[in-house]
N, C-alpha and C positions, 0 to 999 in steps of 0.2 A: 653902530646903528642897528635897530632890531626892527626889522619888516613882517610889517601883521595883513594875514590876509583876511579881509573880513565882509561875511555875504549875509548875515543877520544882526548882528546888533554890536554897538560898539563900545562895550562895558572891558573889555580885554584892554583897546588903546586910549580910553579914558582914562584907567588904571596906572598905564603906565605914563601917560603924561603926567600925572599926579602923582607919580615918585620921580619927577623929571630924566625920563628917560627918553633918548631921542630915536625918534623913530619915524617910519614912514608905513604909511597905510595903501594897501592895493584894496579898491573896492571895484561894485559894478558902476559902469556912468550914472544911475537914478541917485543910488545912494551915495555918488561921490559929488552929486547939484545938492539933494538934500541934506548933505554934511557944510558947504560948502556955505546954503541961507543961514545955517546954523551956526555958521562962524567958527568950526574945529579946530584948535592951533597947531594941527598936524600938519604935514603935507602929504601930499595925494595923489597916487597912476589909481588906472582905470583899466580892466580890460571886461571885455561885453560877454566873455562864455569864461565860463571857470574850465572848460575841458575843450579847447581851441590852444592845440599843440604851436599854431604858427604865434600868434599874441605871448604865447605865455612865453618862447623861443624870443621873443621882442624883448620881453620884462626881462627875462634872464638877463641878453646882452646890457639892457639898461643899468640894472641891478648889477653889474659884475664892474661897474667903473664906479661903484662906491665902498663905502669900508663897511660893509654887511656882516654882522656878529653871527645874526638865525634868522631865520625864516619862520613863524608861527603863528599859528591858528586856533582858533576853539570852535571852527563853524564847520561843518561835514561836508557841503559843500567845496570847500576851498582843500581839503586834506591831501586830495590825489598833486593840485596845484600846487602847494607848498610842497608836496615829496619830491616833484619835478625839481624847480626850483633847488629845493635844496641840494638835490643830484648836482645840477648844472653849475652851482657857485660850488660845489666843495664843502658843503657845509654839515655840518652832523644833525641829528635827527631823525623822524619818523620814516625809515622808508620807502620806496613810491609799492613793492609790494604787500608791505601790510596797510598801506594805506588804501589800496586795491581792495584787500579785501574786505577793509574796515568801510567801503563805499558801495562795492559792486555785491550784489543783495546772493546774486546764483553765487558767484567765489567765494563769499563769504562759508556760506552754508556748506559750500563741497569741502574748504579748507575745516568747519568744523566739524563733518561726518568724517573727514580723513584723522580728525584728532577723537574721534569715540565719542565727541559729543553730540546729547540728540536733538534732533533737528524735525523738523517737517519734511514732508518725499517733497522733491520741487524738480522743475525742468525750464530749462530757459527758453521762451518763446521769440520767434520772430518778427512777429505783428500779432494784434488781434485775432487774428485769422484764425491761428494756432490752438486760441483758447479750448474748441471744440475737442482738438487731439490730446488736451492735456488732460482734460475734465477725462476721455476715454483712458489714459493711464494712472491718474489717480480719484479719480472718482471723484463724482459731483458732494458737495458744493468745492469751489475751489476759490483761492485768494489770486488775485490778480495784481502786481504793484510793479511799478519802474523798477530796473536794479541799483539804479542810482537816484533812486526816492529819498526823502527825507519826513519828518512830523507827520505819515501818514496819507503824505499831501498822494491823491492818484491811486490810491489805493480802495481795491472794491470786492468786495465778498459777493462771487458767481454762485448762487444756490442751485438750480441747474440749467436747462436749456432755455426752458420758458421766461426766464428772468433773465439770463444774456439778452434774449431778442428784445426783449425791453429798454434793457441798459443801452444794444446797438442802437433802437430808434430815438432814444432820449438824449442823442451826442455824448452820452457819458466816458465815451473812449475818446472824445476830443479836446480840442483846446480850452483854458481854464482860465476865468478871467483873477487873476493873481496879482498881486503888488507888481510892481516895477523892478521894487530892488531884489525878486525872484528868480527874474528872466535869465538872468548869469548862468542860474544851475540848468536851464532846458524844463524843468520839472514844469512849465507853464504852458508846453506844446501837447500835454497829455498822453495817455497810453498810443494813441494812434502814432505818436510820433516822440517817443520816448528817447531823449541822448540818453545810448547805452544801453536801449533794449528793455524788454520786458522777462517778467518772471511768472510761474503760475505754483502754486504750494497748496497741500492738503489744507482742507476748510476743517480744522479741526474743532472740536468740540469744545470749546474753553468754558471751565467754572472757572476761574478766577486768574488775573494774571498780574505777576511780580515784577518788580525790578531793581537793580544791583547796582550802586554809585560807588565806583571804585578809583582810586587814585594811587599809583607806583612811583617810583625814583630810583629808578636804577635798578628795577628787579626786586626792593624792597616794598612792602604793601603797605601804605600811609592810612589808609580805609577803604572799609567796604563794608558799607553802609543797606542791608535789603531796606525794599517797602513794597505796596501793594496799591494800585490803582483800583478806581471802584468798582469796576470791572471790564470787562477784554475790550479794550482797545475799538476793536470795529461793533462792540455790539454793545454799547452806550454813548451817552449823548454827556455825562460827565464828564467835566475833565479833574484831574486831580489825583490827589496821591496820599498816603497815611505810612509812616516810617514802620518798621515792626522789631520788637525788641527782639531781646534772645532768649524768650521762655514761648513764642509764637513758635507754634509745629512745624511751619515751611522756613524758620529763618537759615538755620544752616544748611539745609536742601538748596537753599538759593545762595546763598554765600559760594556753597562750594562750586555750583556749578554754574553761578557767572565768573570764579577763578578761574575754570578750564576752559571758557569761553576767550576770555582775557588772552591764557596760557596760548590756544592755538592761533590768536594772532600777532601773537610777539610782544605785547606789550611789555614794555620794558619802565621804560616814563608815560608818564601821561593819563589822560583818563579814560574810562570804559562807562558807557551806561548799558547796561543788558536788559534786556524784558525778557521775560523769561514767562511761558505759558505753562499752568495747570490743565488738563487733560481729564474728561470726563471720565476716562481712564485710570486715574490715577496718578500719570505718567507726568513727569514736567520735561520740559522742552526750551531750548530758546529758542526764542520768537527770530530776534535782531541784537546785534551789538553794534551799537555805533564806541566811535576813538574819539570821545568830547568828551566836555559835563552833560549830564543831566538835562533836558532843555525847561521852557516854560518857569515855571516856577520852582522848580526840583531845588536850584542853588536857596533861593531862601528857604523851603522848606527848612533844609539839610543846616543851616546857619539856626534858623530859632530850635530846632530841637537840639541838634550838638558842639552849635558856635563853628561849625565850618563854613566859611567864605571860600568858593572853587573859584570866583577870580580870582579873588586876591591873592589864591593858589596857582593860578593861572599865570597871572603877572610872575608871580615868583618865578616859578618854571620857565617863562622868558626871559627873565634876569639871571636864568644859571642858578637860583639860590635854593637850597634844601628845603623844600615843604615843612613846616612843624603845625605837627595837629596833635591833638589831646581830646577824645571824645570825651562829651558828657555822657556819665551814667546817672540814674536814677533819675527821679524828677516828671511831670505826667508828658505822655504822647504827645507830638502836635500830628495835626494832620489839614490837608488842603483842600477847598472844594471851589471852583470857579464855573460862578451861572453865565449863561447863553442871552443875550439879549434877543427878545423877537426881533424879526424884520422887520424893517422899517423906521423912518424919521422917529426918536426918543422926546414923546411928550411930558415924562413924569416918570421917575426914579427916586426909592430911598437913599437917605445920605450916607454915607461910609459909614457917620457917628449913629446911627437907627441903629449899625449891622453892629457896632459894637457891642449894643446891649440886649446880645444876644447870649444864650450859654454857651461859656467858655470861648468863645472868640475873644483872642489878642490882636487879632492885628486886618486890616482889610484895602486893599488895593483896586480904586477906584477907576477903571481904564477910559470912559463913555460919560457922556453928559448930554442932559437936555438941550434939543437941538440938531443933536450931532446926528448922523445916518448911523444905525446900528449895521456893526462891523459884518463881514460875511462870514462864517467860519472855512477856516485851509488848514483844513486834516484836524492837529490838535492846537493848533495856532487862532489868536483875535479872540479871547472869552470878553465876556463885560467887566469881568474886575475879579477878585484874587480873595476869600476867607480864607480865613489862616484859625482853628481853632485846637483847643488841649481837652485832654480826658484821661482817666486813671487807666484806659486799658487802649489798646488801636480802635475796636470795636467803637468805642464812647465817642472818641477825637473824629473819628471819619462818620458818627452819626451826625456829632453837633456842628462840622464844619459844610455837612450835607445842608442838612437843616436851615442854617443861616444861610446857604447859597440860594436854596427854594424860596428863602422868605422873604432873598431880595427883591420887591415888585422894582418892573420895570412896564413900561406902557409904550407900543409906537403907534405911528399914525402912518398909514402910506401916502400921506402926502406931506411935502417938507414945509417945515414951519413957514405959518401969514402966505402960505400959498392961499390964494381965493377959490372957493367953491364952483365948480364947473356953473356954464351958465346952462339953466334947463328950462 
């Protein structure tokens, strides 16, 4: 039996029930009622915090009167919990210290400046309070994020004094109104009340920032795939991504040094995705490394331009089975661009088939419909829907996929549909 622990989406034990393989799924309670109306042919525990030693000490004992092959995950959230686990049943894999450090944002970073790679100056805070003391040893502006953050979610660029007192009177350091099937990871009680603490890191100057999809098998490198988001992270409103060949100036720059990012945290199997920062400086840096795939859209990306599927790579690696990949070469860039729906109830939206006939768009992912409440955005998570476009160079691809994102109209109303007009 192969126990999956799963805190965002359930594409890893779909997977595997569709090569019938038996297994059991550990989710949160939201997401184990919302699996449950859905009718999933799996079966199903529940525990309420992914990082509640006595619960997971419960699952252990539960889990140890069955024939448990692995324990596995692709959700960052659940990684520390699976290393436990795994610890407890005797089982091999990930663990619980590089899984530490592939979660906890300060250890991350001290294990990476102990291994020469470069980093941002950072110091781990105790409360908000602290922010003042950090901003006075690294200087203003500074990054503020949980250390066991995820997608950006909690995360806030302090520019200096005058804009703290802002962010303090606007509750920004407080609770977050977040999905349900969130709650597990803590990430939803906010900076003021972060499971695991708070971090504060130089507000560095980014022109442009990278990232690295990498996959190993036993110390072997299956791929490692750079790309290039459309830019830094905290300081646009796009989300998305554009692959970068091997004649782009920064590809082996970043190649090499999301290896040595990988390298100091033991990655042996499994995957890495790296962001990695450009420096107005010059200088690149890693941002973050998470021990997963890629999130949001990165897997398809990564499938239409070089036919890698990271489930289906995933699944395998649950099954014991040898990854085989075979990049494509040649052939034009693809690249990704996903628009933002305004606020509010969705009166009127172009159809998927509009956005196709657009340039160079193949393919487009529909997430909202008329009617619906447009979603709220959490960090880099909830866009309206997904372009996927091609072009002869990166440049072209992440224009044309821009392009069709911008040109998806969308229209809301703040009031929800056949609602009646105030009476005046």
């Amino acid at each position: 039996m192969l126990v999956v622990l799963s805190a965002l989406r359930s594409r890893l034990e779909d997977l595997l029930t569709e090569r019938g393989q038996q297994i059991l799924v550990v989710v949160s309670p939201a997401a184990q009622s919302d699996r449950e109306a859905r009718g999933v042919p799996y079966p199903m525990l529940s525990v309420a915090a992914w990082d509640d030693r006595r619960q997971l000490s419960a699952l252990a004992d539960e889990l140890a009167a069955l024939p448990v092959e692995s324990v596995v995950t692709t959700d960052e959230p659940c990684l520390r919990a699976a290393a436990f686990l795994r610890e407890r049943l005797g089982l091999p894999g990930q663990s619980r210290e590089s899984a530490t450090a592939g979660t906890d944002k300060h250890i991350q970073k001290d294990v990476l400046t102990a291994a020469g790679v470069p980093v941002a100056g950072h110091v781990p805070l105790d409360s908000v309070a602290d922010i003042e003391s950090a901003a006075e040893l690294l200087g203003w502006p500074v990054v503020v994020k949980p250390r066991r953050g995820f997608a950006a979610i909690g995360t806030l660029l302090v520019r200096d004094q005058a804009h703290l007192d802002r962010l303090r009177a606007s509750g920004a350091f407080g609770p977050q109104a977040l999905p349900a099937s969130l709650h597990a990871s803590g990430i939803h009680r906010g900076l003021d009340h972060a499971s695991g603490g708070l971090m504060a890191e130089e507000g560095i100057d980014v022109l442009a920032e990278f990232h690295c999809e990498i996959l190993r098998h036993q110390g072997r490198e299956v791929y490692a795939v750079p790309g290039r988001y459309p830019g830094p992270l905290l300081g646009t409103a796009v989300l998305g991504s554009v692959l970068l060949g091997r004649d782009d100036d920064h590809t082996q720059q970043v190649i090499d040094l999301a290896r040595d990012a990988a390298d100091a945290l033991q990655l042996v199997t499994g995957f890495a995705h790296v962001e990695i920062l450009l420096a107005r400086s010059g200088d690149l840096l890693v941002g973050e490394i998470g021990l997963r795939p890629g999130g949001a859209m990165l897997p398809h990306l990564l499938r239409l331009q070089h036919g890698i599927d990271p489930w289906a790579l995933s699944a395998d690696l649950a099954m014991g089975l040898i990854p085989q990949v075979a990049l494509r070469s040649g052939g034009p860039t693809v690249a990704w661009a996903a628009p933002i729906a305004p606020p509010g109830w969705i009166t009127g939206m172009d159809s998927a088939d509009e956005l196709r006939k657009q340039p160079g768009v193949i393919d487009v992912h529909q997430l909202v419909h008329v009617g619906q409440q447009s979603p709220t955005r959490v960090g880099t998570l909830t866009p309206a829907g997904h372009v996927f476009a091609v072009g002869d160079t990166a440049e072209q691809a992440e224009a044309r996929a821009r392009q069709a994102a911008t040109a998806w109209q969308i229209t809301t109303s703040d009031r929800p549909p056949h609602e009646a007009p105030p009476v005046r």
